[in-house]
C-alpha positions in Angstrom: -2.7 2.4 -0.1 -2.7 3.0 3.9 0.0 1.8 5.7 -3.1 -0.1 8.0 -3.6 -2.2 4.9 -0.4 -3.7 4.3 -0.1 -7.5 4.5 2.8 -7.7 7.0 2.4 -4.7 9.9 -0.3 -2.5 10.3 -0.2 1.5 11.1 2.1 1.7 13.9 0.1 5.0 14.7 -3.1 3.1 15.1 -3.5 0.3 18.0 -5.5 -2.6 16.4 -7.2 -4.2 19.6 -7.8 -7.6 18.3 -4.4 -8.3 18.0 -4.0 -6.9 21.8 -6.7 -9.0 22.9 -5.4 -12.3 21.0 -1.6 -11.4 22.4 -3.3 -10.6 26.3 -1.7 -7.5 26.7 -2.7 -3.7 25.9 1.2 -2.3 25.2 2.3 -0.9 22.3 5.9 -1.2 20.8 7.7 2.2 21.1 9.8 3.6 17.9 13.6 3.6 17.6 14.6 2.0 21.0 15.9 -1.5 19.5 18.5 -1.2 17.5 20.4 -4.3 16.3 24.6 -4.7 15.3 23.8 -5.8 11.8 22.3 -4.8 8.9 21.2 -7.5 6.1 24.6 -9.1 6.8 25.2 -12.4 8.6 25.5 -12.5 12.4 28.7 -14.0 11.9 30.3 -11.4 9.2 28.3 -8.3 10.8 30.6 -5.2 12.1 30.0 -4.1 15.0 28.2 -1.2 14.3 26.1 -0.1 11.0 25.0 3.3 9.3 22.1 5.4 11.3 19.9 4.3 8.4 20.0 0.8 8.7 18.1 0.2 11.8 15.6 -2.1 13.7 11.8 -1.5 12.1 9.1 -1.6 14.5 8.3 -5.0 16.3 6.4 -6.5 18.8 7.0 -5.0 22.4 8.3 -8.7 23.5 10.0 -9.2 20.1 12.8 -8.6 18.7 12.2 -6.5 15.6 12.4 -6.8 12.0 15.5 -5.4 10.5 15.0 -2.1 8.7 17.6 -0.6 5.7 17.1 2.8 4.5 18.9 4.8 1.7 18.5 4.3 -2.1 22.0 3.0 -2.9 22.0 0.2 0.3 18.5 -0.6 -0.9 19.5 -1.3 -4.7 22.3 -2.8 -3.4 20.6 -5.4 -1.0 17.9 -6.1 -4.4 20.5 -6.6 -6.3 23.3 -8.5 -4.3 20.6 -10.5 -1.8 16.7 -10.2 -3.5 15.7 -13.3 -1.5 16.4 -11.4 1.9 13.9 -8.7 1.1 10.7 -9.3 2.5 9.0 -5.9 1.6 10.2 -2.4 0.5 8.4 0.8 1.6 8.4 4.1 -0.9 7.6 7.2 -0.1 3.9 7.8 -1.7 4.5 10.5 -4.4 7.4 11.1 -4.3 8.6 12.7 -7.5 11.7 11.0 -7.3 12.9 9.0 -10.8 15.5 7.5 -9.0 12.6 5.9 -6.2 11.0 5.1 -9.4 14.2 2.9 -11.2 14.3 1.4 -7.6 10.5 0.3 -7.5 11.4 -0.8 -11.1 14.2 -3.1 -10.0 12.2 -4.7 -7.0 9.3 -5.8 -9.0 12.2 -7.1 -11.2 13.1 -9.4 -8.1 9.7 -10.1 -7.6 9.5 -8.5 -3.8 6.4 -6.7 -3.1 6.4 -3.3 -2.7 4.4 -0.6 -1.2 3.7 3.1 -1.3 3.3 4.6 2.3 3.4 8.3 4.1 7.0 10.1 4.7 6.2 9.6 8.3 6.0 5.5 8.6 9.4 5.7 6.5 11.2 7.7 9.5 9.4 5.5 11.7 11.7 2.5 10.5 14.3 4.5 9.6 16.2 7.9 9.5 17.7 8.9 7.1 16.0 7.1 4.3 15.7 9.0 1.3 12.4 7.8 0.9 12.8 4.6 0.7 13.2 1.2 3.4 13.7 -2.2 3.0 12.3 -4.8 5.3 14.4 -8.4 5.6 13.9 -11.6 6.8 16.1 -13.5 8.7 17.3 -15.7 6.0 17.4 -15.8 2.2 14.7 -17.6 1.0 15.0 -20.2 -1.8 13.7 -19.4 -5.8 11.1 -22.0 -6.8 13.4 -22.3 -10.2 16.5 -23.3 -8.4 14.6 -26.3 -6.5 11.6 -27.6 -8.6 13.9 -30.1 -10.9 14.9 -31.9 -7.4 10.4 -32.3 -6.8 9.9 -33.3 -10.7 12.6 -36.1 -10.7 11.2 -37.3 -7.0 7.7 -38.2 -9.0 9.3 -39.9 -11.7 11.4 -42.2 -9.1 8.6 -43.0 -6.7 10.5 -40.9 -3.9 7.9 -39.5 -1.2 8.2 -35.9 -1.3 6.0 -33.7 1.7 5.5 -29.9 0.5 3.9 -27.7 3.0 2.5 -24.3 1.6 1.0 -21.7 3.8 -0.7 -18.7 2.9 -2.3 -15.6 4.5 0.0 -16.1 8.1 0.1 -12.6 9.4 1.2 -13.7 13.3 5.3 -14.2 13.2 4.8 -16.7 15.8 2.2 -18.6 14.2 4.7 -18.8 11.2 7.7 -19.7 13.3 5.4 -22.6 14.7 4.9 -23.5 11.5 8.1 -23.9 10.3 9.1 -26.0 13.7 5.9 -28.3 13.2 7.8 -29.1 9.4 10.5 -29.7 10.2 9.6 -32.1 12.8 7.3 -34.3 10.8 9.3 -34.5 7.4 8.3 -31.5 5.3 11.2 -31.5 2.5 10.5 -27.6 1.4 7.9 -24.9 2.6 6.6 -22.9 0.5 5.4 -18.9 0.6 3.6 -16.4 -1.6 5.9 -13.1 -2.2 2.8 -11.3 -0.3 -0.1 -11.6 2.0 2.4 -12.7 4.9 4.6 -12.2 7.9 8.0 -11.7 7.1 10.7 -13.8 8.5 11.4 -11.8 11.6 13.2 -12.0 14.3 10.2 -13.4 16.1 9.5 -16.2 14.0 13.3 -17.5 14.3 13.3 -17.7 18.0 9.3 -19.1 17.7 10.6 -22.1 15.2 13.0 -22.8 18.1 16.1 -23.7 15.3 13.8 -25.0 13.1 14.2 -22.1 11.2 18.2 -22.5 10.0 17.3 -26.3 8.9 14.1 -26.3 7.1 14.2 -25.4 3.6 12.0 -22.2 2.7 11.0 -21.1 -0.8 9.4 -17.9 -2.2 8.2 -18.4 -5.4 8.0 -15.8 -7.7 4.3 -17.1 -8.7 3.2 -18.8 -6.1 -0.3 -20.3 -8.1 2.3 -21.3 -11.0 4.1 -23.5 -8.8 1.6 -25.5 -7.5 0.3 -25.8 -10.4 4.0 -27.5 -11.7 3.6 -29.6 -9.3 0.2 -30.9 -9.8 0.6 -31.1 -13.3 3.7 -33.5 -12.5 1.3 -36.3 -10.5 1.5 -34.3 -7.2 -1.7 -34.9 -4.6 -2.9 -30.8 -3.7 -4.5 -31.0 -0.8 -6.0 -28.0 1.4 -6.9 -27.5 5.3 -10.5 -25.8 5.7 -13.4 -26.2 7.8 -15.7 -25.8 5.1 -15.8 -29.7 3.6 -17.4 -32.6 4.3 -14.3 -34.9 3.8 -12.2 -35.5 7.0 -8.3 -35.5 7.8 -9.0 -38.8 9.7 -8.1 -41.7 7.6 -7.9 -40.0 4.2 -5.6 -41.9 2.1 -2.7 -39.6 1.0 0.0 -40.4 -1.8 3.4 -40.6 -1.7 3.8 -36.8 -3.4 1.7 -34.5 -1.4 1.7 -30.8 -1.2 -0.2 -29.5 1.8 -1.9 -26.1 2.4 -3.3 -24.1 5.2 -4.3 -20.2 4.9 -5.2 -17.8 8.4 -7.3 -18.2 10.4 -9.2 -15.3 9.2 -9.5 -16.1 5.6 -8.4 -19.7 4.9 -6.7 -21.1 2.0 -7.2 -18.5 -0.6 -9.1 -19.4 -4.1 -5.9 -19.6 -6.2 -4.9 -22.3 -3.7 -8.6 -24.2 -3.4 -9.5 -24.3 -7.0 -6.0 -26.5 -7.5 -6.5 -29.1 -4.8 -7.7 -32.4 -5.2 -9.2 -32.4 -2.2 -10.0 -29.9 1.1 -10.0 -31.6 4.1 -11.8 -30.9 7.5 -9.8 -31.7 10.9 -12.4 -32.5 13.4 -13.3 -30.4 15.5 -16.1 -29.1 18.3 -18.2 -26.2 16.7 -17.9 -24.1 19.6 -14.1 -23.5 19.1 -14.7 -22.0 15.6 -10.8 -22.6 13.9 -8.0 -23.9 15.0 -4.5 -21.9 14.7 -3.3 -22.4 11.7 0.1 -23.4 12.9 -1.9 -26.0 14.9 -3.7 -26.9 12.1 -1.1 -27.4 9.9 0.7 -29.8 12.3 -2.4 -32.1 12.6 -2.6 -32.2 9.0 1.4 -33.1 8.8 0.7 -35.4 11.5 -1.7 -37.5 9.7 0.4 -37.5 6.8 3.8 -38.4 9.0 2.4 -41.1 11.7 2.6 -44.3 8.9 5.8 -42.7 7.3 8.1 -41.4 10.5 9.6 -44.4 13.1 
């Protein structure tokens, strides 16, 4: 697999224009000059300085960048002491290495996606690394099995319940809006596929503008199974895509409602449409194409909110 491929950062060694364009600016983010005073720790418990191969992966040139950790024994140590922190980890392609291969073993374990990329990207986030680097988010996220009972008994009890799910977000900042947008109109958990997304970086913290230490986040190991719990327990599925004839405006919502929206790009992605019980269409003038999914997803909370929130 390329590095270009991947669903979280393209090839750092190849400029991707349309992402320059969208941003407004044609700079590129140089290698190794950010460097944070933490590893996967807490700010609060960090030391003030870390090993040379736990460093800050690339970013955006106006971000501050995703925390890197390199080394095979800090890696299996972060899978095995903190698996929800892990966004991603990177192996060196071909290694030859049995002990790279116990280690891609015990990710998949933990359910965090993994990837096999050149030598060269690896000591681009970070040096040493033994052929191996683990990306993190900025928080642990939640496991669907320590959270679901609290959704299932909410049905049986006629408790409103708001579950946002969004899929196929590769902009940190349009995830970060995201996250501030539910927290603001009542979202009780958000939920995320293990892949085909942004990490929680740096950016999206300071994007979600606090929203991000508040608002519940999950990563369910099986993203599709989840949903699926949940509309197999009387939940409304409902999805956000251009592509329907029946409109946000008015639509009569229950009182358990999970609520999707994909990118911009690609939408809501099959696993996701085939489950809802209804796609919905926000209005819109055809010559702005999409809205931004963070956008969209707050109209679409919105709607759901304005009879609900005082």
């Amino acid at each position: 697999m390329s590095f270009n491929e991947d669903d979280n950062r393209r090839d750092p060694r190849r400029p991707n224009n349309d992402r320059m364009r969208r941003f407004g600016r044609s700079d590129r983010p140089k290698f190794g000059e950010n460097r944070f005073s933490r590893g996967f720790q807490d700010r609060e418990s960090a030391p003030a300085a870390r090993p040379d191969n736990v460093v800050a992966a690339i970013g955006d040139a106006d971000a501050a960048p995703q925390v890197a950790v390199g080394g095979i024994k800090e890696v299996e140590e972060l899978l095995n002491k903190d698996p929800m922190r892990v966004h991603r980890v990177l192996f060196m392609h071909q290694s030859g290495n049995p002990k790279l291969y116990n280690l891609q073993k015990l990710a998949k374990r933990a359910h965090v996606h993994v990837q096999q990329v050149d030598s060269k990207i690896l000591d681009s986030y970070a040096r040493p690394n033994q052929g191996v680097v683990a990306l993190t988010n900025e928080k642990s996220l939640l496991q669907w099995e320590d959270v679901r009972e609290e959704f299932f008994k909410a049905k049986e009890k006629g408790e409103k319940k708001l579950v946002a799910v969004a899929t196929n977000i590769e902009d940190p900042r349009n995830l970060g809006a995201c996250i501030r947008s539910s927290l603001a109109l009542g979202v009780d958990i958000l939920l995320m596929p293990a892949k085909g997304m942004c990490g929680i970086t740096p950016s999206v913290a300071r994007t979600s503008a606090g929203a991000l230490d508040k608002m519940r986040i999950c990563r369910p190991n099986n993203l599709e199974a989840a949903i699926g719990e949940l509309k197999l327990a009387g939940y409304q599925i409902l999805g956000l895509d251009a592509d329907t004839e029946t409109s946000l405006a008015g639509f009569e919502f229950a009182d358990q409602v999970v609520l999707a929206v994909g990118g911009e790009d690609v939408g809501l992605p099959p696993f996701v449409k085939k489950q809802c019980n209804a796609i919905l269409r926000i209005p819109m003038k055809p010559e702005a194409h999409s809205y931004n999914a963070s956008v969209a997803l707050s109209l679409g909370l919105y709607e759901y909110a304005r009879t609900r929130i005082k």
